[in-house]
N, CA and C atoms as a LAMMPS dump frame, in Angstrom:
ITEM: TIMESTEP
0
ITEM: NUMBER OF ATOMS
405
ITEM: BOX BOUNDS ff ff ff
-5.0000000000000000e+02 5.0000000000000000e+02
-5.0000000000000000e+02 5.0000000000000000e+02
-5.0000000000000000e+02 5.0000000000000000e+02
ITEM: ATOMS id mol type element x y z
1 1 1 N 341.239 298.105 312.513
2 1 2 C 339.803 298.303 312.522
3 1 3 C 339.351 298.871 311.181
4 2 1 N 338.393 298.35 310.581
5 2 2 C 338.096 298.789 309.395
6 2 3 C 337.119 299.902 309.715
7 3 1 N 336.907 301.131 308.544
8 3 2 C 336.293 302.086 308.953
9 3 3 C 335.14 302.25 307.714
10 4 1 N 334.039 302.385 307.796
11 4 2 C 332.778 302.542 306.671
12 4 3 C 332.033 303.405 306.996
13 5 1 N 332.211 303.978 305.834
14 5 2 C 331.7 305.666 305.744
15 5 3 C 330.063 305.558 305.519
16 6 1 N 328.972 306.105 305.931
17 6 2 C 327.41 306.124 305.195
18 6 3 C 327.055 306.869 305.33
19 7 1 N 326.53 307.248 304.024
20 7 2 C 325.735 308.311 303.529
21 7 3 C 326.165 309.813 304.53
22 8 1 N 327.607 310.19 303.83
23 8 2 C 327.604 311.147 304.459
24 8 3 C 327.414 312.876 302.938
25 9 1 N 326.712 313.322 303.1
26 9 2 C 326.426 313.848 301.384
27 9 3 C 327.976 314.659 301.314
28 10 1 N 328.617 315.371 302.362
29 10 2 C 329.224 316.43 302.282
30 10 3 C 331.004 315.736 301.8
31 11 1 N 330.902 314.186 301.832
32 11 2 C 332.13 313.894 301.656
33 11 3 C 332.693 313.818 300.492
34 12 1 N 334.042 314.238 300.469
35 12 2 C 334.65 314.631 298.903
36 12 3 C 335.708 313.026 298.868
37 13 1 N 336.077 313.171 297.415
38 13 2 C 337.062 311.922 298.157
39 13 3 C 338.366 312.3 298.402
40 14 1 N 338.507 313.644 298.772
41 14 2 C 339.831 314.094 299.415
42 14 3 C 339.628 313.737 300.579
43 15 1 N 338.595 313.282 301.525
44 15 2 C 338.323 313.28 302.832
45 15 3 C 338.375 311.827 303.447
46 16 1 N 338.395 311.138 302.336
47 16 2 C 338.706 309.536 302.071
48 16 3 C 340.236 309.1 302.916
49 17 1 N 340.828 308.973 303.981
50 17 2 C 341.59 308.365 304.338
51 17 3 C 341.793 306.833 304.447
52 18 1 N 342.56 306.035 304.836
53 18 2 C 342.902 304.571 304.831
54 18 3 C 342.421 304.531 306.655
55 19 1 N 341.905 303.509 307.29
56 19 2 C 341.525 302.232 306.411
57 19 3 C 339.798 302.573 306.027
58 20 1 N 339.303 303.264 305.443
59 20 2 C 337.905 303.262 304.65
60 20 3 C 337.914 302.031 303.776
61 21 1 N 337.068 301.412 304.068
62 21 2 C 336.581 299.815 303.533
63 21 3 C 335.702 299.811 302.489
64 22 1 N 334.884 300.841 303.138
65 22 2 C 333.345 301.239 302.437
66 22 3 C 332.745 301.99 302.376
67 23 1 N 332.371 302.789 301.446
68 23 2 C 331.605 304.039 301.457
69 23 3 C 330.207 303.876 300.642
70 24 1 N 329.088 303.428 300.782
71 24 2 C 327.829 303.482 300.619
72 24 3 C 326.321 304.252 300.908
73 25 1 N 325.679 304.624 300.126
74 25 2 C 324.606 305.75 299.892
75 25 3 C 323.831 305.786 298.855
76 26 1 N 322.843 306.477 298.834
77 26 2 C 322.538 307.223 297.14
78 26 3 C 323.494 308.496 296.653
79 27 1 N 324.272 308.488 295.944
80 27 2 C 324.906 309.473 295.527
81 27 3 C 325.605 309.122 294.189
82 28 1 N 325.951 309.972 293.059
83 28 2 C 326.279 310.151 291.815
84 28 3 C 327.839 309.042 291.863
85 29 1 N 327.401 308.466 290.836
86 29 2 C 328.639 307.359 290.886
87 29 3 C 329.706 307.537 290.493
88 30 1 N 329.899 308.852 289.729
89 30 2 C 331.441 309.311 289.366
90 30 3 C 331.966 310.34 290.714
91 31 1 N 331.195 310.22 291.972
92 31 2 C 331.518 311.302 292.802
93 31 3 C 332.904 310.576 293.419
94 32 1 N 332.626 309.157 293.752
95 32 2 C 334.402 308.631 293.945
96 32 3 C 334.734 307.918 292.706
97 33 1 N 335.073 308.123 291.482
98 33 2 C 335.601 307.555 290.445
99 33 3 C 337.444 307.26 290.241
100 34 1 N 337.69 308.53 290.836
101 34 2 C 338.756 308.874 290.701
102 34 3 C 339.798 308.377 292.512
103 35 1 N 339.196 307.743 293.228
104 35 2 C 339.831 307.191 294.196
105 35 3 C 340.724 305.96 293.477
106 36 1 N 341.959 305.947 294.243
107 36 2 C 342.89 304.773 293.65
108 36 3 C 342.645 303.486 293.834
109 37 1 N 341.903 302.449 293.138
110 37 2 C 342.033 301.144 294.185
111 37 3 C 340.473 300.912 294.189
112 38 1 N 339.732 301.876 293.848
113 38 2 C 338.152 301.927 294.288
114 38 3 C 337.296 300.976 293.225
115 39 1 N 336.601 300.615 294.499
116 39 2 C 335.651 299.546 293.73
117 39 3 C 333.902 299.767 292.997
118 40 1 N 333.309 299.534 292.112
119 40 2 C 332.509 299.872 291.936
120 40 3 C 331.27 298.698 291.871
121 41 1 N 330.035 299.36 292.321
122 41 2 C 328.805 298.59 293.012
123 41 3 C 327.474 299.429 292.523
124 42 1 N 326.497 299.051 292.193
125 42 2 C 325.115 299.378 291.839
126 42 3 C 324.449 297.919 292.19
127 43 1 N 322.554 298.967 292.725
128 43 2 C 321.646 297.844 292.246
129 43 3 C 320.946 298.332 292.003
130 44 1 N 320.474 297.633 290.804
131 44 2 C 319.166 298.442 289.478
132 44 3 C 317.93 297.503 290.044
133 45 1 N 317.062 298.59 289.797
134 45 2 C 315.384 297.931 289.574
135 45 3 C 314.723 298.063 287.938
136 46 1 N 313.848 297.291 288.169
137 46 2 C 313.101 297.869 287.126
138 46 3 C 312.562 299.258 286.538
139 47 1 N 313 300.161 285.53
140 47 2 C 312.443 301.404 285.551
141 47 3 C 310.926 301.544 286.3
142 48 1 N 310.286 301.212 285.657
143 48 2 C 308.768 300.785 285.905
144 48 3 C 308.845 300.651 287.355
145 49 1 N 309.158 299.778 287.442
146 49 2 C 308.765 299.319 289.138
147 49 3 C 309.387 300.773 289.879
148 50 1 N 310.696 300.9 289.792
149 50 2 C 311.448 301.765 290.465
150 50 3 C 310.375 303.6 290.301
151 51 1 N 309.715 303.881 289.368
152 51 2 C 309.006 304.903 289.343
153 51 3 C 307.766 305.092 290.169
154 52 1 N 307.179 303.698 290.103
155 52 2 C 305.917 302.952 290.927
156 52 3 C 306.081 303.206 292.223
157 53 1 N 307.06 302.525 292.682
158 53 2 C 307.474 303.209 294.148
159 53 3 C 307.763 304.124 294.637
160 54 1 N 308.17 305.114 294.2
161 54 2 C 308.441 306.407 293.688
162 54 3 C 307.134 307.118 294.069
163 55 1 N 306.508 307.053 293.325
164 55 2 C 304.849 307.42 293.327
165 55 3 C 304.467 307.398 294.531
166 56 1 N 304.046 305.895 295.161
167 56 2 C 303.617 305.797 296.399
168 56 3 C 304.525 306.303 297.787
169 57 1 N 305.828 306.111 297.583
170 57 2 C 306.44 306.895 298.305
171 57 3 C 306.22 308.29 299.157
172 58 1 N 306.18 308.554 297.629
173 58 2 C 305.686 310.034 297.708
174 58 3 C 304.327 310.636 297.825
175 59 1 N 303.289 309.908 297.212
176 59 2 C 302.321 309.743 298.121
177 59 3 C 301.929 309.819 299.003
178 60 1 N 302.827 308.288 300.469
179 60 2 C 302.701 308.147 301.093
180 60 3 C 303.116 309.386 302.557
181 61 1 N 304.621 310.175 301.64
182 61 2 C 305.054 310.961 302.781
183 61 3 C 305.691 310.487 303.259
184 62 1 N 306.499 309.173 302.536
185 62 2 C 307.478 308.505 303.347
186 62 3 C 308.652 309.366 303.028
187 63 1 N 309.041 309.961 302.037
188 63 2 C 310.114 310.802 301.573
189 63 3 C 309.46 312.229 301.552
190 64 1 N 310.598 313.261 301.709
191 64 2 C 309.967 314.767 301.259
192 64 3 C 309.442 314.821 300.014
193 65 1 N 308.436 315.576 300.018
194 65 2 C 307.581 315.495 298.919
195 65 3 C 308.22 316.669 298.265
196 66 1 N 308.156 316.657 296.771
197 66 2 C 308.526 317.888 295.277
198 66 3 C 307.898 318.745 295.966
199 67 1 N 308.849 320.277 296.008
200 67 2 C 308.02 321.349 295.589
201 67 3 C 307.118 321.54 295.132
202 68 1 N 307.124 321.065 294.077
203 68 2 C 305.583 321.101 292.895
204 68 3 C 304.544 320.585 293.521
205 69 1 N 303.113 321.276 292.818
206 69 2 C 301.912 320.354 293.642
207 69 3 C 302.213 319.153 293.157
208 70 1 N 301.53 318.218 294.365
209 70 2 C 301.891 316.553 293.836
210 70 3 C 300.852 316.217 292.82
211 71 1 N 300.654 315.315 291.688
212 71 2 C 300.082 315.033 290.964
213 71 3 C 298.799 314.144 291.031
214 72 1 N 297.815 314.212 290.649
215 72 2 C 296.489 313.097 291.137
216 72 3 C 296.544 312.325 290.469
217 73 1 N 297.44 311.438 289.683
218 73 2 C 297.422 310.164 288.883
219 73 3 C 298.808 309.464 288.977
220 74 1 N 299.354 308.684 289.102
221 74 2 C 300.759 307.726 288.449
222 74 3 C 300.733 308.283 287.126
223 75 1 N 299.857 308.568 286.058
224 75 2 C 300.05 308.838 284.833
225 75 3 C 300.521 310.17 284.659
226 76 1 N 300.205 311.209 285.728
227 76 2 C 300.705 312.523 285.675
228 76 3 C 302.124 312.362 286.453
229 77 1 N 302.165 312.081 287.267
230 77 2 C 303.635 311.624 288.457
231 77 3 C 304.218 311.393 287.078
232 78 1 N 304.207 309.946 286.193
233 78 2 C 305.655 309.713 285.219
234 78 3 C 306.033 310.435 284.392
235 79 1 N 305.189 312.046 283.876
236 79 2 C 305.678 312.709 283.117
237 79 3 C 306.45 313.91 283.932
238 80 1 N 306.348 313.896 285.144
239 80 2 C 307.324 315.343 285.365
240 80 3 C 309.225 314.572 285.103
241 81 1 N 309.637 315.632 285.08
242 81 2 C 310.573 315.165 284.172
243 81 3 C 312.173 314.77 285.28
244 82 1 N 311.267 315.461 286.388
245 82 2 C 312.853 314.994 287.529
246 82 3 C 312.849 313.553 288.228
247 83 1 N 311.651 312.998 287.966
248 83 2 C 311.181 311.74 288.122
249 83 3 C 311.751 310.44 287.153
250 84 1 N 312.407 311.203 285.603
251 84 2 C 312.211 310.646 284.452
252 84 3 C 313.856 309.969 284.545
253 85 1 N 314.292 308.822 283.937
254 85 2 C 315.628 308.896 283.444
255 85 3 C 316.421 308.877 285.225
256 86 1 N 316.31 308.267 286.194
257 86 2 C 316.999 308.819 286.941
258 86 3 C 317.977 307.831 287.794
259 87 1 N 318.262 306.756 286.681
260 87 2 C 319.603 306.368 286.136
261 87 3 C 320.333 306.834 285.312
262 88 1 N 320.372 307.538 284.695
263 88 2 C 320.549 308.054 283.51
264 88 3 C 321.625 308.813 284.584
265 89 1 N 320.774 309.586 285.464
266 89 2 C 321.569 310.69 286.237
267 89 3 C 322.299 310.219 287.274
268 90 1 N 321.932 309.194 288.162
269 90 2 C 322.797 308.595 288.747
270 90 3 C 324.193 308.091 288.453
271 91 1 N 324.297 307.395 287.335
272 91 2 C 325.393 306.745 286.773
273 91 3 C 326.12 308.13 285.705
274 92 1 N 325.888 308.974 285.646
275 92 2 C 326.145 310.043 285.08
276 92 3 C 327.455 309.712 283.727
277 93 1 N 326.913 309.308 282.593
278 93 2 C 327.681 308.636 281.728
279 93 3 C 328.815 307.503 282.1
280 94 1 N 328.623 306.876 283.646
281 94 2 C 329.401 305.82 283.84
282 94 3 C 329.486 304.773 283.692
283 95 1 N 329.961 303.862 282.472
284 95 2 C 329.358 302.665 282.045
285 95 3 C 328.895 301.59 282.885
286 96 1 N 328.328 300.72 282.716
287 96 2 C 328.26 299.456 283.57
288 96 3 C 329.528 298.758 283.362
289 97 1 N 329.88 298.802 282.234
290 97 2 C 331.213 297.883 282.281
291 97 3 C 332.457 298.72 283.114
292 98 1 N 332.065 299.707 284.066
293 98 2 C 333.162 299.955 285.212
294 98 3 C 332.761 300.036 286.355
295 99 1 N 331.656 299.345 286.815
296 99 2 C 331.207 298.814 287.964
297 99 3 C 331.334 297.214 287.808
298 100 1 N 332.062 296.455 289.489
299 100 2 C 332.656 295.634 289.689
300 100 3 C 331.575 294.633 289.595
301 101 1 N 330.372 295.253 290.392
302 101 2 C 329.236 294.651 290.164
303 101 3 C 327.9 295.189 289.858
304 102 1 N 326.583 294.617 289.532
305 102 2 C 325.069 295.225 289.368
306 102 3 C 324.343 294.365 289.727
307 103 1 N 323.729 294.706 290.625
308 103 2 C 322.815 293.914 291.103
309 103 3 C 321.153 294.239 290.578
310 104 1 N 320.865 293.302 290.303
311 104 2 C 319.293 293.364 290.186
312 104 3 C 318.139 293.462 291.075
313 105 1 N 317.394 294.042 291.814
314 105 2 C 316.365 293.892 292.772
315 105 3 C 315.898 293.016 292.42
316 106 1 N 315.072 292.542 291.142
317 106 2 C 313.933 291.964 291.258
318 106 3 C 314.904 290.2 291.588
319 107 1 N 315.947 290.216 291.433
320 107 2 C 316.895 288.937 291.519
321 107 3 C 317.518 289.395 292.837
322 108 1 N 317.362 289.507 293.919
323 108 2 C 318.017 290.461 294.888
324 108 3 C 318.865 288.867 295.597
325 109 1 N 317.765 288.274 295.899
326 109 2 C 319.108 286.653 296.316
327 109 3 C 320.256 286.495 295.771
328 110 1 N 319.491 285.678 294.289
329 110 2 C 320.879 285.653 293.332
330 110 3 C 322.318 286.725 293.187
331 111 1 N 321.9 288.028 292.945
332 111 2 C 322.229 289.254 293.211
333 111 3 C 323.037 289.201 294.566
334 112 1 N 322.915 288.972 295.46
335 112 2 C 323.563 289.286 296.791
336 112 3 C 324.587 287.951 296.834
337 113 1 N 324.113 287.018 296.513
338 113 2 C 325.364 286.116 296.432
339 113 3 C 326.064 286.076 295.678
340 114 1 N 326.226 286.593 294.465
341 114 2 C 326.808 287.141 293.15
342 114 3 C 328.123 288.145 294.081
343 115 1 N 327.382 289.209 294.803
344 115 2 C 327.967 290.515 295.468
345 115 3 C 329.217 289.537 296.097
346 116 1 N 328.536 288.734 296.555
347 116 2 C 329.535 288.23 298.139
348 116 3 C 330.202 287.578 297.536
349 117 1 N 330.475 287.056 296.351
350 117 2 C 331.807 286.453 296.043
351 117 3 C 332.732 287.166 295.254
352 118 1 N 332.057 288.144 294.825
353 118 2 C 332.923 289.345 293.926
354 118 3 C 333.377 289.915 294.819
355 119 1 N 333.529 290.263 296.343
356 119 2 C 333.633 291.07 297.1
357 119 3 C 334.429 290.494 297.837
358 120 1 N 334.178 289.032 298.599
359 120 2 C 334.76 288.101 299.186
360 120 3 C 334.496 288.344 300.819
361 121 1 N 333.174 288.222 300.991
362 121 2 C 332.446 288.418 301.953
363 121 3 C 332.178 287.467 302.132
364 122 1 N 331.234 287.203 303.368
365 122 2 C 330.024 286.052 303.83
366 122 3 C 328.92 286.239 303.068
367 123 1 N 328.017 285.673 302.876
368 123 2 C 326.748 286.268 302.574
369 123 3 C 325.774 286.627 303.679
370 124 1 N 325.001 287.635 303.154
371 124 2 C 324.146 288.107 304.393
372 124 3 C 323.149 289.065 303.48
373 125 1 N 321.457 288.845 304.476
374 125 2 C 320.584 289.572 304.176
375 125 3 C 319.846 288.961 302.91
376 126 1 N 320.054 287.956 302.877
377 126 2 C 319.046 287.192 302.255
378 126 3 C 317.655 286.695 302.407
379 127 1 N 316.974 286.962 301.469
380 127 2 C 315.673 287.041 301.73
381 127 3 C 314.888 288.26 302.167
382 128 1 N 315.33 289.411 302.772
383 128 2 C 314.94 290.092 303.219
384 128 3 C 313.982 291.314 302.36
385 129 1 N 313.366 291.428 302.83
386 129 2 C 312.368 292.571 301.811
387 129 3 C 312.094 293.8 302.476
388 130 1 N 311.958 294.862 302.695
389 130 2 C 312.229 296.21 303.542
390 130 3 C 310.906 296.91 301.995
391 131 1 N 310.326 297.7 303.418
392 131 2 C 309.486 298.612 302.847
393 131 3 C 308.629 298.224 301.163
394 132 1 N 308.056 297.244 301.596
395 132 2 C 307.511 296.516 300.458
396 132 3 C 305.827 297.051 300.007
397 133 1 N 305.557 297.498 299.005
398 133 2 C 303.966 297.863 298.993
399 133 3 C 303.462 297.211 299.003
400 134 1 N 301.957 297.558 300.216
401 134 2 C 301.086 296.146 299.926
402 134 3 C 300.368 296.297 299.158
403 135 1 N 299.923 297.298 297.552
404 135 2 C 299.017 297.309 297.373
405 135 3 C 299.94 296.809 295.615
């Protein structure tokens, strides 16, 4: 039986036993770097876009909102600075050239069938769009 770990924040990869297949989340990409055998996966958006949503997100109250008062413009939102760069921090000096794959959102088809043969999967979840702004 294969076993797939999600989004658990507290896991180290000492806690990583066999058979773990998959471990997927938002979390810092050198946090399993050092597993033997481990594979590496990202999917990038557009800065721009990816901040945009961000905004309305947060806006919206779909995510916990900053400590900080929230800002009355997108133009004030892109200058606070924990907002800024946050690939930068994710990938935490980890090149792209040591991830197996990168996927693109705005190419998310192409992208997912790209995944599934690097991976050696079926394909699946194509087409699909989740939490899309209508404005």
């Amino acid at each position: 039986m294969k076993k797939i770990i999600k989004k658990r924040r507290n896991l180290t990869p000492r806690g990583i036993s066999p058979p773990t297949t998959c471990i997927h989340g938002h979390f810092l990409a050198a946090k399993y770097k050092n597993i033997p055998g481990g594979r590496f996966c990202t999917w990038l958006r557009d800065p721009v876009e990816r901040v945009v949503s961000r905004y309305y997100q947060e806006l919206a109250g779909d995510i916990s909102p900053s400590s900080e008062q929230f800002p009355s413009s997108l133009e004030e939102f892109v200058k606070i600075e924990k907002f800024q760069n946050i690939y930068a921090r994710y990938l935490q000096n980890m090149p792209l050239t040591e991830f197996d794959f990168v996927g693109i959102t705005e190419d998310y088809d192409e992208s997912l069938i790209l995944f599934s043969k690097i991976f050696s999967i079926k394909p699946f979840g194509a087409g699909v769009i989740k939490n899309k702004n209508p404005h």
